[in-house]
LUMFIPA-224813 format. One line per field, with one value per residue: residue number from 1; residue in one letter; x, y, z of N, C-alpha, C, O in turn. Coordinates in steps of 0.1 Angstrom, whole numbers. Example, Ala and Ser with C-alpha at 12.3 -4.5 7.8 and 13.67 -1.06 7.14 Angstrom:
BEGIN
resi	1,2
resn	A,S
nxx	132,128
nyy	-57,-22
nzz	78,71
caxx	123,137
cayy	-45,-11
cazz	78,71
cxx	132,129
cyy	-33,0
czz	78,79
oxx	142,134
oyy	-33,11
ozz	85,80
//
This chain:
BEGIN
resi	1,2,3,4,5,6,7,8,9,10,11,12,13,14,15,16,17,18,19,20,21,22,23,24,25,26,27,28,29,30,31,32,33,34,35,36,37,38,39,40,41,42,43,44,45,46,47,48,49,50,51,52,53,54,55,56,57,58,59,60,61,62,63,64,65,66,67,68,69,70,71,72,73,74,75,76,77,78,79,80,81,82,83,84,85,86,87,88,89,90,91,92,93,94,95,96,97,98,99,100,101,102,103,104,105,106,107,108,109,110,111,112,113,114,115,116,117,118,119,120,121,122,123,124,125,126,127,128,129,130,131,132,133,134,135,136,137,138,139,140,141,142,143,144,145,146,147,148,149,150,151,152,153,154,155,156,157,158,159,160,161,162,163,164,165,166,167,168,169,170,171,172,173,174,175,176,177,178,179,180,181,182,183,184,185,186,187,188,189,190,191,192,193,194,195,196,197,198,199,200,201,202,203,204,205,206,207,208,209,210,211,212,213,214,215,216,217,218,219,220,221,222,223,224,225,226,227,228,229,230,231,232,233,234,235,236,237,238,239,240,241,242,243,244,245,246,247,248,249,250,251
resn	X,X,X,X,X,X,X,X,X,X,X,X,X,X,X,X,X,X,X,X,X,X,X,X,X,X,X,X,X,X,X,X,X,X,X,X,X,X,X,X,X,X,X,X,X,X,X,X,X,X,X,X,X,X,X,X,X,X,X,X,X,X,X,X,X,X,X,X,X,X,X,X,X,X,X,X,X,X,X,X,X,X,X,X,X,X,X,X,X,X,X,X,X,X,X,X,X,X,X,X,X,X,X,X,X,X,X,X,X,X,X,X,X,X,X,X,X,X,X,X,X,X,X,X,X,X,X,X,X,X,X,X,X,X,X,X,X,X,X,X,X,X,X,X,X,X,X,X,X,X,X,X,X,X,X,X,X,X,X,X,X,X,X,X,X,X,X,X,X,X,X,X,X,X,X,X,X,X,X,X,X,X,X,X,X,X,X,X,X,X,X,X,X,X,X,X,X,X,X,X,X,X,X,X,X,X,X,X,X,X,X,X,X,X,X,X,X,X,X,X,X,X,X,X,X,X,X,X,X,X,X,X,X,X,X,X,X,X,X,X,X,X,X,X,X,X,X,X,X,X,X
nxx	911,940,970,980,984,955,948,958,951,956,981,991,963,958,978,968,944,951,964,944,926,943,950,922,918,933,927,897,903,915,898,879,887,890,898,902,909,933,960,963,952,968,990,981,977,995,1015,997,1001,1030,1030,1022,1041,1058,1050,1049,1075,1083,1068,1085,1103,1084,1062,1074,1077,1051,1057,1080,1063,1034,1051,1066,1048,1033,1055,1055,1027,1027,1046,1036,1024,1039,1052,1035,1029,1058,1059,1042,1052,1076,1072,1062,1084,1101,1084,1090,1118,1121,1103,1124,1146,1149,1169,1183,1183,1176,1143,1137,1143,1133,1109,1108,1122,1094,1075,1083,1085,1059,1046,1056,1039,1016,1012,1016,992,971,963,950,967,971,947,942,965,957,930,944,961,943,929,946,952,930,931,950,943,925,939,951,941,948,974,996,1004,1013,1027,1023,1021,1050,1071,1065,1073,1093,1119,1117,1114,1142,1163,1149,1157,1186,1187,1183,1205,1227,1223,1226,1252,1262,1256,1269,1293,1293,1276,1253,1223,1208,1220,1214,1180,1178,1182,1161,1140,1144,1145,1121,1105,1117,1101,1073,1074,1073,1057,1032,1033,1020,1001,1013,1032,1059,1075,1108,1100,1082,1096,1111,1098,1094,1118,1127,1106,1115,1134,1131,1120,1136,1150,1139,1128,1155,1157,1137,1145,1163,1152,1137,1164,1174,1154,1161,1177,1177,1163,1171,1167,1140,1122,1123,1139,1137,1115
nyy	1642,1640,1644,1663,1691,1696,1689,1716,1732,1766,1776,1786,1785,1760,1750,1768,1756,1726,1731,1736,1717,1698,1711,1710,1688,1677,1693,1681,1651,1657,1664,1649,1623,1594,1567,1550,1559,1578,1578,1569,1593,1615,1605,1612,1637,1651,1644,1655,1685,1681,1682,1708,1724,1713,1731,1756,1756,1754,1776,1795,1822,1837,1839,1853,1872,1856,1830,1823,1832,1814,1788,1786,1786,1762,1747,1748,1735,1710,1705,1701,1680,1662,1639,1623,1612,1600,1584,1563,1551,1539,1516,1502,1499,1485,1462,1458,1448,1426,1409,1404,1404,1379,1366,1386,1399,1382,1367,1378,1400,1412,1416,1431,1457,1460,1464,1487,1507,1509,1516,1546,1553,1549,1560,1589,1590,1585,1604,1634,1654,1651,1652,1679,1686,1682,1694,1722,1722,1717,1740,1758,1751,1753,1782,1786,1774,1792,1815,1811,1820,1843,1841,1854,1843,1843,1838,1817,1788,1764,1787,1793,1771,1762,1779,1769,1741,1735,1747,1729,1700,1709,1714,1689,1674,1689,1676,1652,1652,1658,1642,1619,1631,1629,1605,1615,1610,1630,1642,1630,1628,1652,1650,1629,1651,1669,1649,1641,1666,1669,1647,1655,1678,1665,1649,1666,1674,1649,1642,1649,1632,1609,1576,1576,1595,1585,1564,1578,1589,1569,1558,1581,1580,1550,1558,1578,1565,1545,1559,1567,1547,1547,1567,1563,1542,1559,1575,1551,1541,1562,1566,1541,1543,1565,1552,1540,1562,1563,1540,1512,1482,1460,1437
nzz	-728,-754,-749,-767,-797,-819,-850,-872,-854,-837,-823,-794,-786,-789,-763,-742,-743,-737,-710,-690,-693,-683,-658,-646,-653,-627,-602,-603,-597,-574,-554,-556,-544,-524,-499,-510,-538,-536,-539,-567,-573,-563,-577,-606,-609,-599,-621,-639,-631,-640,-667,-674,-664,-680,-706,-699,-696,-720,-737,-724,-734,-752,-731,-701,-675,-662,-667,-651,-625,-631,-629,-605,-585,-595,-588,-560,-558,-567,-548,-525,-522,-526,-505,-494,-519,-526,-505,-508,-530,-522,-504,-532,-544,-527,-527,-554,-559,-540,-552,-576,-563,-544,-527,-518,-491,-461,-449,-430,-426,-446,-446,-420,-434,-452,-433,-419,-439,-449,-426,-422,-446,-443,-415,-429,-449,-436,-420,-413,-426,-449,-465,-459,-475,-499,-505,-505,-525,-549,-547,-551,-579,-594,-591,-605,-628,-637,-641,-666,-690,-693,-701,-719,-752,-787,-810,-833,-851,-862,-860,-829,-815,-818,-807,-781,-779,-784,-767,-747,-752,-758,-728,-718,-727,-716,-690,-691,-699,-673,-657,-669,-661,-631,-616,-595,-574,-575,-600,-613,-614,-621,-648,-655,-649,-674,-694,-697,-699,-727,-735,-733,-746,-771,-777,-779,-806,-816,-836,-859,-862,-880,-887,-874,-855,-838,-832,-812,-794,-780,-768,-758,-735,-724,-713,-695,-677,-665,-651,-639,-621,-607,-596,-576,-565,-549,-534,-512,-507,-487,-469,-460,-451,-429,-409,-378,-363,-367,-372,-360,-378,-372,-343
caxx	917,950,982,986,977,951,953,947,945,964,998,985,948,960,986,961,932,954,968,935,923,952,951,911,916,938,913,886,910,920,885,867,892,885,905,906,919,941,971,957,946,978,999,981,975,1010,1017,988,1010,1042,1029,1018,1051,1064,1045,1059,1089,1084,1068,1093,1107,1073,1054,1082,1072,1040,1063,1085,1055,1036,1063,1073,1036,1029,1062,1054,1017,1027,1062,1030,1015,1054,1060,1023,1035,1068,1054,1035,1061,1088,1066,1058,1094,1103,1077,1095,1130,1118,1102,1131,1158,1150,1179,1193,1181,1168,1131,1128,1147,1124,1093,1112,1118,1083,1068,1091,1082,1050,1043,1056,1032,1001,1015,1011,982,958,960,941,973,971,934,945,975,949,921,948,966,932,924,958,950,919,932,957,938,918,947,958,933,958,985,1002,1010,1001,1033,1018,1031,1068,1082,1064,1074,1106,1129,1115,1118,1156,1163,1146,1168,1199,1190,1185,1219,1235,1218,1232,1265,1264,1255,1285,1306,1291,1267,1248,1211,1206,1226,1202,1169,1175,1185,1147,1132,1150,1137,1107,1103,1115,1092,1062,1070,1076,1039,1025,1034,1014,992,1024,1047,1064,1077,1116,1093,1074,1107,1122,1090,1094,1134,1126,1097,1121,1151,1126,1113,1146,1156,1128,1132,1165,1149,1129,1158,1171,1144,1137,1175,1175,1145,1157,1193,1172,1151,1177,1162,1131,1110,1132,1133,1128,1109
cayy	1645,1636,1655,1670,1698,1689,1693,1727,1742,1773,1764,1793,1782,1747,1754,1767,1744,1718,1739,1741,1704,1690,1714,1707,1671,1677,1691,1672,1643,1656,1667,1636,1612,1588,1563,1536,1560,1583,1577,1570,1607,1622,1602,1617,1651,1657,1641,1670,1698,1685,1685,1720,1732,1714,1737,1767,1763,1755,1790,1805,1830,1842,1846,1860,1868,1847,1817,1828,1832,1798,1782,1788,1784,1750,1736,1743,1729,1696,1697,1697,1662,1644,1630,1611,1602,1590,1570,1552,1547,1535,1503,1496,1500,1474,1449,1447,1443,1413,1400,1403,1400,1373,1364,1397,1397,1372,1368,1390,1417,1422,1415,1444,1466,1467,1467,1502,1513,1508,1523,1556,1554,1547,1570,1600,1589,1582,1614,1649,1664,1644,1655,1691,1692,1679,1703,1735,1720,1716,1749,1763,1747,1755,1797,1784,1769,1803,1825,1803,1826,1852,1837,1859,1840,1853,1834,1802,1776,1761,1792,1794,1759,1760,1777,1761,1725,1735,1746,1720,1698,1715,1714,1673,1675,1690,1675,1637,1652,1662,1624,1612,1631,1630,1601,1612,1609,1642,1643,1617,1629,1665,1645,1628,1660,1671,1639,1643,1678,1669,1641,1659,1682,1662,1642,1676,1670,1634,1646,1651,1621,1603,1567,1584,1607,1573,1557,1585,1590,1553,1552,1592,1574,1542,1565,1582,1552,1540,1570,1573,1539,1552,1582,1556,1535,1567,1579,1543,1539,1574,1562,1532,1546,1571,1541,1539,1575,1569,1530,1500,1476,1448,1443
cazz	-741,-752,-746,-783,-801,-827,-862,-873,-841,-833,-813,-785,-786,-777,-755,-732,-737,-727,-698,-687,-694,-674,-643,-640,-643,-614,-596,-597,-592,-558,-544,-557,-540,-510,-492,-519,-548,-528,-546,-578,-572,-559,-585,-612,-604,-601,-637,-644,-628,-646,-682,-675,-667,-692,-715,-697,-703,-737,-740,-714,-736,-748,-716,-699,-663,-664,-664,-633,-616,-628,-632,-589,-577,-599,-582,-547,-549,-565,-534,-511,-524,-533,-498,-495,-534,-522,-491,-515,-538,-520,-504,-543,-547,-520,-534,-570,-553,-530,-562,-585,-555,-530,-520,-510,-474,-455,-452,-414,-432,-457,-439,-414,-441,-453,-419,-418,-449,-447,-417,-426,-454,-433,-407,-435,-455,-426,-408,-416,-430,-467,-466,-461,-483,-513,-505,-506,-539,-557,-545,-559,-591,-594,-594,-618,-644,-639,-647,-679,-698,-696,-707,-734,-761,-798,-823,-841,-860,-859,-849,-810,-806,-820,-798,-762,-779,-787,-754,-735,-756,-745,-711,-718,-731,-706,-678,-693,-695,-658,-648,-675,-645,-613,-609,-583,-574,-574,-613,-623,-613,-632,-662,-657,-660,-685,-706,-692,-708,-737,-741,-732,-760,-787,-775,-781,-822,-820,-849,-871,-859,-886,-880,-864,-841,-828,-822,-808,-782,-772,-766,-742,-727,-721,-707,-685,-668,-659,-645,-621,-611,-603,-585,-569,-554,-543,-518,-506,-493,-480,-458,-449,-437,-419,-399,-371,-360,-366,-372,-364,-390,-361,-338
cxx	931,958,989,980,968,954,946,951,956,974,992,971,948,966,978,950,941,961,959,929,931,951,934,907,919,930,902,892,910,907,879,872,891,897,914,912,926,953,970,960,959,988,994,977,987,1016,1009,998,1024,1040,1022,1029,1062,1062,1051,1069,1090,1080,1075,1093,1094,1069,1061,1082,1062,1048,1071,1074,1045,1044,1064,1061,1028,1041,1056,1042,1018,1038,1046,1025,1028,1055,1044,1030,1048,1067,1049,1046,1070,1084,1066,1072,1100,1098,1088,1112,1129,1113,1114,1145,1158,1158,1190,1192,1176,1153,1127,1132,1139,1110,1098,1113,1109,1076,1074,1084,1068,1043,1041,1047,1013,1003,1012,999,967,954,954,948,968,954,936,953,964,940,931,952,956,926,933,958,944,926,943,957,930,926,953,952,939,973,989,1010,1003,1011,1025,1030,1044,1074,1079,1070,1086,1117,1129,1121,1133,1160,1162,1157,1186,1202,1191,1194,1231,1235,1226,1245,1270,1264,1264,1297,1304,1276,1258,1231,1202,1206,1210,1189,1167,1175,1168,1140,1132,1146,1127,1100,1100,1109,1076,1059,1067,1061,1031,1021,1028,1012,1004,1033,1047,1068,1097,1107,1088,1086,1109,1112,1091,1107,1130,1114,1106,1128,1140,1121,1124,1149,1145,1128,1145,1163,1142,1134,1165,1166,1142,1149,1178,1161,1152,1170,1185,1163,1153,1169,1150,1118,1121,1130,1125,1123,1110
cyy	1641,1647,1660,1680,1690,1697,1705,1735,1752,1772,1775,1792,1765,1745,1755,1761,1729,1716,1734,1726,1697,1700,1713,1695,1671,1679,1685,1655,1641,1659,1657,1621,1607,1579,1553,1548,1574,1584,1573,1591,1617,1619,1611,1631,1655,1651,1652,1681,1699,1685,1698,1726,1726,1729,1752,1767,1759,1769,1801,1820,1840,1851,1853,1862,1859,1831,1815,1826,1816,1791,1777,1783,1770,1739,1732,1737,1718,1693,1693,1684,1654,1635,1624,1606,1590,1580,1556,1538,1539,1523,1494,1495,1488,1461,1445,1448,1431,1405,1394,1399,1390,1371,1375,1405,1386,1377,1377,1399,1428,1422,1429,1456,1471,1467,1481,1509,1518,1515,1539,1561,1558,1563,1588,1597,1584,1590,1625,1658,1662,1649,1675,1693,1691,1694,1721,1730,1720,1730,1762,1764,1746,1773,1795,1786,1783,1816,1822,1811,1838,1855,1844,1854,1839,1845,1822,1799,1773,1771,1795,1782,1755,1760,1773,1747,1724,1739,1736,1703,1698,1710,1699,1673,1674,1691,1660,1642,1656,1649,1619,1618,1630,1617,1600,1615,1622,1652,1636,1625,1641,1660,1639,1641,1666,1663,1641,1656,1676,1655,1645,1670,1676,1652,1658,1678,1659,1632,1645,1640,1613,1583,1571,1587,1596,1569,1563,1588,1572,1558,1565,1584,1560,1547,1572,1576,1544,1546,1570,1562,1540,1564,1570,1550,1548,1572,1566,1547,1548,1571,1551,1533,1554,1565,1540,1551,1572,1557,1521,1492,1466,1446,1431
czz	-741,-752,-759,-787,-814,-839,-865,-863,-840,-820,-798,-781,-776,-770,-740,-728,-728,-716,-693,-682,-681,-660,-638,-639,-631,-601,-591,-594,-577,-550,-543,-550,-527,-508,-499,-531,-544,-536,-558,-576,-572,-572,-602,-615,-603,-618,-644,-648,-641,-663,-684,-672,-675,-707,-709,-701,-718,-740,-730,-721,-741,-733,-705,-681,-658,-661,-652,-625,-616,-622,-611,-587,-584,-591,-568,-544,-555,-550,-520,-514,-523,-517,-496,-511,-529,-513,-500,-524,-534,-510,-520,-550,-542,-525,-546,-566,-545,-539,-566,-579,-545,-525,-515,-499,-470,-454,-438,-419,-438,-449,-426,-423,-446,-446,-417,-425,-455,-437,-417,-435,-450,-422,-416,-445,-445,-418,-414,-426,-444,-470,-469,-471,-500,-513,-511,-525,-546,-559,-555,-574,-598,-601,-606,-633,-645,-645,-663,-696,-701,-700,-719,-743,-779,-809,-820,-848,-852,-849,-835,-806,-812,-810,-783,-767,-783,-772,-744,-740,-755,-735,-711,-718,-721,-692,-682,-691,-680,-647,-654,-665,-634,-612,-596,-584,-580,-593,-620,-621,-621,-643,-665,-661,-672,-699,-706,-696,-724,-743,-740,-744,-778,-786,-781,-796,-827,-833,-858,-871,-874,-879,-874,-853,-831,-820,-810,-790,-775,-763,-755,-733,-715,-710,-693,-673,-660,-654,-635,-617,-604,-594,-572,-557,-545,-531,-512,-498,-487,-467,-454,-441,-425,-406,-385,-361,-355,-363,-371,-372,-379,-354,-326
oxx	937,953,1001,968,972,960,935,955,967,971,988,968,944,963,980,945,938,964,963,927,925,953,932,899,911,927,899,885,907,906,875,865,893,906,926,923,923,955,981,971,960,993,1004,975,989,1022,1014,1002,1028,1049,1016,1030,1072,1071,1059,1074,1099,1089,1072,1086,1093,1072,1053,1088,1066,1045,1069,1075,1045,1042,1063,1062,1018,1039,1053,1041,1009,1038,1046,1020,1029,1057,1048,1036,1048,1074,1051,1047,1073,1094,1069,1073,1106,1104,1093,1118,1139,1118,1116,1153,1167,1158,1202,1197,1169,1150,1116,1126,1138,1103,1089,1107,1108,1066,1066,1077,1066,1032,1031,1046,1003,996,1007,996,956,945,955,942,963,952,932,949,966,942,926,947,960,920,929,962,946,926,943,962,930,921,959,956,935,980,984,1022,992,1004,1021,1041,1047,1080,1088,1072,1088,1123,1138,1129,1138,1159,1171,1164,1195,1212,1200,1198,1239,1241,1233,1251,1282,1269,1272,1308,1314,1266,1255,1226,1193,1198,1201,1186,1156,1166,1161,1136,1123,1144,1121,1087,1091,1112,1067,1048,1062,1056,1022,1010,1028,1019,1002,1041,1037,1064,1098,1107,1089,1088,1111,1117,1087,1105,1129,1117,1105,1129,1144,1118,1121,1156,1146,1128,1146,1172,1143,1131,1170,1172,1146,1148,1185,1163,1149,1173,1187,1159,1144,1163,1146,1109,1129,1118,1113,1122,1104
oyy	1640,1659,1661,1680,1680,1707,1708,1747,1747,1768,1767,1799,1760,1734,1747,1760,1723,1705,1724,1723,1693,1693,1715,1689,1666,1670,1684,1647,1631,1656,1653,1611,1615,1581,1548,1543,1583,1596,1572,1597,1626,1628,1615,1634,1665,1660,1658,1685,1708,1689,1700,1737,1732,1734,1758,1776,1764,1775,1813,1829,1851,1862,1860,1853,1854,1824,1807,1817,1808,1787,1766,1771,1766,1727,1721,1733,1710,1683,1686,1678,1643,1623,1612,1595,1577,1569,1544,1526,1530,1518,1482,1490,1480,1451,1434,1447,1425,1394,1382,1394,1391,1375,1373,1416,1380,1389,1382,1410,1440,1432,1437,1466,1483,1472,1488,1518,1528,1521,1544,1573,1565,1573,1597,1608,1580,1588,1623,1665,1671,1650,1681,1702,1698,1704,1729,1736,1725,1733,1771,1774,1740,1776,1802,1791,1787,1826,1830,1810,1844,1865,1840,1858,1834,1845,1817,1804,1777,1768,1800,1782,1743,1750,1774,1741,1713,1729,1733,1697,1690,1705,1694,1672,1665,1698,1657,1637,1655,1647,1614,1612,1630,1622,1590,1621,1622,1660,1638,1629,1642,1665,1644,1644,1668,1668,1641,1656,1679,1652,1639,1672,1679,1648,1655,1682,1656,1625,1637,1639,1611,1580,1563,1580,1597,1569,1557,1588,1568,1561,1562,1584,1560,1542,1570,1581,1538,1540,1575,1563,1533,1569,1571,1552,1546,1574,1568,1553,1545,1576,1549,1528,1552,1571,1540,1547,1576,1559,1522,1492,1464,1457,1432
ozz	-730,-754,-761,-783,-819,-840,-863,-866,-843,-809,-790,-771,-766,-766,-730,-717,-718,-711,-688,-670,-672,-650,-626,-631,-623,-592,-579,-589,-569,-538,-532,-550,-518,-516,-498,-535,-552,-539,-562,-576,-580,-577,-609,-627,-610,-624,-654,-659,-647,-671,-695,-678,-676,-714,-717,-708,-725,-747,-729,-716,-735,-728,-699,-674,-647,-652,-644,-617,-607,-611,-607,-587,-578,-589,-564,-532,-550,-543,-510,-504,-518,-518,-495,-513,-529,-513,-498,-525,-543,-505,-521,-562,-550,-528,-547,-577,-546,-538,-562,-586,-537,-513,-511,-497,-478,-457,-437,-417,-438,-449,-424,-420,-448,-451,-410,-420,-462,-441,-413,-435,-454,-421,-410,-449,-449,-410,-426,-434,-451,-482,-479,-479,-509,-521,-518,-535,-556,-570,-563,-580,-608,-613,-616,-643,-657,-651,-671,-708,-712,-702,-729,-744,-782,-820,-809,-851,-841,-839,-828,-794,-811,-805,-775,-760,-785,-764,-736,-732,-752,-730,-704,-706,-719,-684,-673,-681,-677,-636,-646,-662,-625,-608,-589,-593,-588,-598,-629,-633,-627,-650,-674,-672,-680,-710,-717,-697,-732,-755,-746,-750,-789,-797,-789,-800,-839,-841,-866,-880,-880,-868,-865,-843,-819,-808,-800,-778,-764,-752,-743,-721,-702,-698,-682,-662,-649,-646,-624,-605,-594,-587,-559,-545,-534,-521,-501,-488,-478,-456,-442,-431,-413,-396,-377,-351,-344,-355,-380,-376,-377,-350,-315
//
């Protein structure tokens, strides 16, 4: 199903059908996955998790403790999947840099950097643990989507989904102004979620979009994609300064 409320529907009715929807895709995502869609699996199961706590915090003020307590126990069981994610990532990261850059190593460099890169990847997605970390996060998300039925939320219309999408807004705001002074990786990647919130809400309005509202989901969609390829670069070169330690590049 898509990520909107439908027409009609009560803003608390859909809220948690597609709570619900998106953490039992997750689910059977991660149970039903084998060798070949492994990262398919992991990549989207965590896209699951974070358009469910988008939706928290859009009903933060609502649900009140309920979201504390989500909110904490949906981060730590996507933090158990990110580094099989990031292994993956930061190979498919190297590829479109060797595309788009050849000439900014020589050709043993790069065939050493993704012989590195690579490794590490295989090295965690070939062993018991990535099998384990799935089975508990499924399991997690599973009691999740089971608690989501208790969710207390009772305003409709505009005004439940008013003041989270001003907020999350905000926090956009003053998450950009935080990278206009300090560019650092760290600046940047909150500023992603931050967009990343507030484009997950304003998808939630599909049914109502205007032609503004389309634009406006393109240009957060755009800004968010840039920014995590900027997330992206950021854990690659943090692995590959760490290589010295750990995989030589050469061999």
């Amino acid at each position: 199903m898509p990520y909107r409320l439908q027409s009609g529907e009560p803003v608390p009715v859909g809220l948690r059908r597609l709570a619900r929807e998106e953490l039992d895709s997750a689910v059977a995502l991660l149970r039903q996955a084998n060798a070949r869609t492994l990262d398919d699996a992991i990549h989207e199961a965590r896209k699951s998790v974070k358009k469910v706590r988008a939706i928290l915090r859009l009903m933060q003020v609502e649900l009140g403790p309920t979201y504390t307590r989500e909110n904490r126990r949906l981060r730590d069981l996507a933090r158990r999947l990110s580094p099989y994610r990031d292994a993956t990532v930061m190979v498919e990261t190297l590829d479109h840099l060797r595309k788009h850059l050849p000439g900014a190593a020589s050709l043993r460099q790069w065939a050493g950097f993704r012989r590195a890169v690579s490794w590490h990847r295989q090295r965690l997605l070939l062993g018991s643990r990535v099998t384990s970390a799935m089975r508990s996060a499924a399991d997690g998300l599973e009691a999740a989507s089971n608690r989501v039925t208790r969710w207390r939320l009772i305003v409709d219309g505009p005004l439940a989904l008013e003041p989270g999408m001003e907020t999350a807004y905000r926090r956009g705001r003053k998450a950009m102004g935080s990278v206009q002074r300090h560019t650092r990786p760290e600046s940047c990647h909150e500023w992603r979620k931050r967009v990343k919130d507030h484009w997950y809400h304003l998808r939630l309005l599909e049914s109502r979009w205007n032609a503004p509202a389309r634009t406006r989901e393109r240009r957060l969609k755009d800004l968010e994609t840039c920014l995590g390829e900027h997330h992206n670069l950021a854990v690659l070169s943090a692995r590959l300064t760490a290589l010295p330690g750990d995989e030589p590049i050469e061999k």
